[in-house]
C-alpha beads as a LAMMPS data file, in Angstrom:
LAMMPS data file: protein, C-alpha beads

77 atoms
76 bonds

1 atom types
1 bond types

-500.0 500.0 xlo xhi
-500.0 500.0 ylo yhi
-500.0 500.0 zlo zhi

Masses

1 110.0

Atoms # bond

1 1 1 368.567 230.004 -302.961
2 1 1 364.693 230.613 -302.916
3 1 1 363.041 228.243 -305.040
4 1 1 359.258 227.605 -306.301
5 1 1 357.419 225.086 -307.976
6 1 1 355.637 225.018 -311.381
7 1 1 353.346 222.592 -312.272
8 1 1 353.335 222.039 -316.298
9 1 1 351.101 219.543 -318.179
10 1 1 352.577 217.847 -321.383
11 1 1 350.611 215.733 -323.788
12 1 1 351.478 211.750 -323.298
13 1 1 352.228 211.691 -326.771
14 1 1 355.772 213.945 -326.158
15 1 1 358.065 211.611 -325.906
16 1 1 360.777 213.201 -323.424
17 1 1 361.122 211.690 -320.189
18 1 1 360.756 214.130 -317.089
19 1 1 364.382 214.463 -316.788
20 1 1 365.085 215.451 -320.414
21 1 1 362.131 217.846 -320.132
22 1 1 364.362 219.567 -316.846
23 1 1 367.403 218.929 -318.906
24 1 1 365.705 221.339 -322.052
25 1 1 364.037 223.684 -319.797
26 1 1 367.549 224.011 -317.850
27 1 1 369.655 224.294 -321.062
28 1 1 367.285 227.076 -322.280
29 1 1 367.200 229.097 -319.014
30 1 1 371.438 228.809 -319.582
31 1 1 372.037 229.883 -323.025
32 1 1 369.347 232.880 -322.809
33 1 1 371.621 233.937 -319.397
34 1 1 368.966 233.426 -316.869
35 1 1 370.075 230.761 -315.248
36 1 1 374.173 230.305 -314.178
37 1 1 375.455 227.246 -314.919
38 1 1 375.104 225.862 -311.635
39 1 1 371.622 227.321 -311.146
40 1 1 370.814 225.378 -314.355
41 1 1 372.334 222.254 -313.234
42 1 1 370.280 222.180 -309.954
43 1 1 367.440 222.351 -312.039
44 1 1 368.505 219.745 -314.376
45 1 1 368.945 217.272 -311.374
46 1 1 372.644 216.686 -312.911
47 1 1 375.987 218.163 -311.422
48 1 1 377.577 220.410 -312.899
49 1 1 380.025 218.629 -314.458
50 1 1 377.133 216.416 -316.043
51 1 1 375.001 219.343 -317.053
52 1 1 377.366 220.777 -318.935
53 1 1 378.081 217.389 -320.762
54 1 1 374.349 217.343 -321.306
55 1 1 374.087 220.244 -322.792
56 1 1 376.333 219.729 -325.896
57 1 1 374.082 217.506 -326.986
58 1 1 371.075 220.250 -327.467
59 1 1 373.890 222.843 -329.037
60 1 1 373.991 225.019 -326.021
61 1 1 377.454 226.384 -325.973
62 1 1 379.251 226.293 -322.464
63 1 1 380.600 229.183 -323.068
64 1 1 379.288 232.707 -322.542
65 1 1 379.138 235.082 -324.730
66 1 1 379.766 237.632 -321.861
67 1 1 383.179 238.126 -320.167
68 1 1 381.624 239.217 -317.066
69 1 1 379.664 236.044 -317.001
70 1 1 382.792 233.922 -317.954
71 1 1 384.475 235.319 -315.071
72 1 1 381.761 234.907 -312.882
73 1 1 381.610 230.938 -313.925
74 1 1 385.581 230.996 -312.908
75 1 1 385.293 232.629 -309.632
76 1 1 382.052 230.136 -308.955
77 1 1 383.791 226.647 -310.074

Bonds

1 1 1 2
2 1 2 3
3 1 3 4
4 1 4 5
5 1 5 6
6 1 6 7
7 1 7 8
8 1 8 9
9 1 9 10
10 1 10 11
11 1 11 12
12 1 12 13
13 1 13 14
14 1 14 15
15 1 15 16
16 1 16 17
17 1 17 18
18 1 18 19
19 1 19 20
20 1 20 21
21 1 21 22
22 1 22 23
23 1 23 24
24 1 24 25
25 1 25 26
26 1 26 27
27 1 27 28
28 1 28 29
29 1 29 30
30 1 30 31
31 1 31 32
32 1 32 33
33 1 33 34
34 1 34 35
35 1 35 36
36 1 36 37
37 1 37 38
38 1 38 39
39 1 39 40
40 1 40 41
41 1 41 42
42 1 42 43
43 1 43 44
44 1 44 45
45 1 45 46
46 1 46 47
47 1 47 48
48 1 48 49
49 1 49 50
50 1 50 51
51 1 51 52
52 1 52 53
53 1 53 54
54 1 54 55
55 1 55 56
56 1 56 57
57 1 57 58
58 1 58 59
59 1 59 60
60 1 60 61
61 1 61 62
62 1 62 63
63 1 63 64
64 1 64 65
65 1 65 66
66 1 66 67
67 1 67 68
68 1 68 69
69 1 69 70
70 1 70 71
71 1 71 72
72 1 72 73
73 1 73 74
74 1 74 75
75 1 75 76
76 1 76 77
């Protein structure tokens, strides 16, 4: 996978650490389809399995709301 790098400055008064900041940024790329799962999880720093623990926590659903995508997640796990 081709990858890039973004450079983004937050104010030191937000009070996420890096990781949560990939965690949100991942979740959000996720639930809006963008990202896969695993995509999103790479970008998160977390496995998969982890990621999608994580996410629960910030209401993203694992679960698409597309069958195609569901069965892509199957055939990819």
């Amino acid at each position: 996978m081709k990858v890039r790098t973004l450079q983004l400055n937050f104010p030191d008064t937000l009070e996420h650490s890096d990781e949560e900041l990939r965690l949100l940024i991942a979740a959000k790329l996720y639930e809006n389809g963008t990202l896969t799962s695993g995509q999103a999880a790479e970008l998160a720093g977390l496995t998969k399995k982890e990621f999608i623990g994580a996410i629960a926590d910030y209401n993203v659903s694992v679960f698409s709301p597309s069958v195609e995508d569901l069965e892509s997640d199957l055939e990819n796990a």
